[in-house]
N, C-alpha and C positions, 0 to 999 in steps of 0.2 A: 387187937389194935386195928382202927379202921383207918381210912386212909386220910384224916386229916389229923390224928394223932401223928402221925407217920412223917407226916411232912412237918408237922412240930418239931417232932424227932430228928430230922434235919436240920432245919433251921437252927437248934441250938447247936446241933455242933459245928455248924457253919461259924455260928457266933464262936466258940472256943475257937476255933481254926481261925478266924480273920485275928484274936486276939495273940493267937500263939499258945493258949494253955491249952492244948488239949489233955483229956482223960488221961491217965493214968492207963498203960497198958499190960493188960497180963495176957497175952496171946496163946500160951499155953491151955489158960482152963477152957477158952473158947474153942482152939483144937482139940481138945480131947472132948469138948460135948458135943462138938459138929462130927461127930467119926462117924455115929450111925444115920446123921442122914440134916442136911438144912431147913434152917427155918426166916430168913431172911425178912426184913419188914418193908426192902422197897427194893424194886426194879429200876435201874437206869439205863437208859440208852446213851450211850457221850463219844464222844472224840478219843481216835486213839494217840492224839498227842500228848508228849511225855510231861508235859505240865500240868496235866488235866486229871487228877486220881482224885477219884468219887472218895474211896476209904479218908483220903487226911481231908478233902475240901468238907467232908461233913462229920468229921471227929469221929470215923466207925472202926467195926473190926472184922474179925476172920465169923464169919457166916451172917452177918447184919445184913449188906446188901445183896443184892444180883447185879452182876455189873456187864452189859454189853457196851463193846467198843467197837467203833470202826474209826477209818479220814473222814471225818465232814459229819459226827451221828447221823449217817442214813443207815434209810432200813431199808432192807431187801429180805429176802425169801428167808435166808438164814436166822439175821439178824432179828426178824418177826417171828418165826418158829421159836426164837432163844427166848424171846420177851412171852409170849404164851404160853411156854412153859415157867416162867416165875409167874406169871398171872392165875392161871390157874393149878399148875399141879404144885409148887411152891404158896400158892394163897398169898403171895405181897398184895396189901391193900392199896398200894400207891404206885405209879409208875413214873420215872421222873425222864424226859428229854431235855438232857443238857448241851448246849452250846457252849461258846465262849468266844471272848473274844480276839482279834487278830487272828483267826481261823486260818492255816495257809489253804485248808483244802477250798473252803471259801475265797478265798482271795484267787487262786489259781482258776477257780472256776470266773470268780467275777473277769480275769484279764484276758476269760477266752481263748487263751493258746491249744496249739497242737499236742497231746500227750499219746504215749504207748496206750496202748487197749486196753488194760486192765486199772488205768489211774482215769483214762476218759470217761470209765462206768463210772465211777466216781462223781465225778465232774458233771455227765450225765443226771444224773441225781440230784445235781445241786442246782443245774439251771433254772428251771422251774422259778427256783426263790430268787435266781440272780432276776428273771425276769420279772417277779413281782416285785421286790426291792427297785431302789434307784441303782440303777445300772452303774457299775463300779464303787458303789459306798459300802463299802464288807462290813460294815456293824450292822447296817440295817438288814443287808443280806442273811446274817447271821442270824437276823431274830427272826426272818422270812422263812430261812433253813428252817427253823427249830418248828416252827408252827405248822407247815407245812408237812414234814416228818410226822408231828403228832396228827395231824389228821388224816397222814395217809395211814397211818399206825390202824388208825380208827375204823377205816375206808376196805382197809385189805385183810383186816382180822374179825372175825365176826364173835370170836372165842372172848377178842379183848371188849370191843363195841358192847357185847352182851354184858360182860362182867362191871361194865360203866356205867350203863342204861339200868342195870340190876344194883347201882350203888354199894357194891364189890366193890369196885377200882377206882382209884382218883387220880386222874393224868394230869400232870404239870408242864408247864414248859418253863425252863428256867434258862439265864446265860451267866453264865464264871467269867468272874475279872480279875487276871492278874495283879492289878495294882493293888488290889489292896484284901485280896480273897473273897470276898464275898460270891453270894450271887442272888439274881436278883429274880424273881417269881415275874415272867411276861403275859400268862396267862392261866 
């Protein structure tokens, strides 16, 4: 599968997910054929807020995706080592950074406050897009996050940039809407 199959392959089970049908699942036969080792068809970067789960927004199951989470889909050292490794030693032809929207980490960062050291790193990360966005508008912020993450994705990994330029990897940026499930392909 190359990676605009892939993102096909999204996209309809977004479509089941915004409808409600999803797939039929038998989680069993997929645990027992994932034991000796995964084969997933895409890589996600997203948000670790609890309304945001890649498996139901894109109608998947137990060994489909690679799913990294953080507050805010930033990437840092970990997060980039996690994504290179489904890039290359897992072979996913697509790697998708998801946003969404009402983001609190985004919002927190747009309203500039004081936070503990470890939520500022955070926040840290995310200025950048506060500052290219309109300062205090979190949706635009959000989609400034998102594109800015994938190019620093781009910028800091040479493992991934090579597997792009090499027509391996197809990086998306996408943002998730509550209202009505969908999401929507920014670039």
């Amino acid at each position: 599968m190359d990676g605009n199959a892939a993102l096909n392959r999204l996209l309809e089970g977004n479509k089941r997910f915004m409808t409600g049908k999803l797939a039929a699942k038998d989680v069993k036969t997929p645990r027992e054929a994932t034991k000796a080792g995964q084969k997933p068809f895409a890589s996600i970067l997203t948000c670790s807020d609890s309304r945001v789960v890649p498996e139901f927004i894109f109608d998947t199951t137990i060994g489909e995706i690679f799913v990294v989470r953080n507050a805010g889909n930033c990437v840092d050292t970990v997060s980039l080592g996690s994504l290179e490794y489904g890039a290359e030693h897992l072979r996913t032809p697509l790697l998708v950074v998801l946003g969404h929207e009402k983001c609190g980490a985004v919002t927190a960062a747009c309203s500039g406050g004081v936070c503990p050291p470890n939520i500022q790193a955070i926040m840290d990360r995310i200025k950048p897009a506060v500052d290219k966005g309109s300062r205090g508008d979190v949706e635009r912020t959000v989609i400034c996050n998102v594109e800015l993450t994938a190019d620093e994705i781009r910028k800091r990994s040479d493992v991934i940039s090579h597997l792009e330029s090499g027509g391996h990897l197809k990086i998306v940026e996408m943002k998730y809407f509550f209202e009505d499930g969908r999401v929507h392909i920014i670039r």
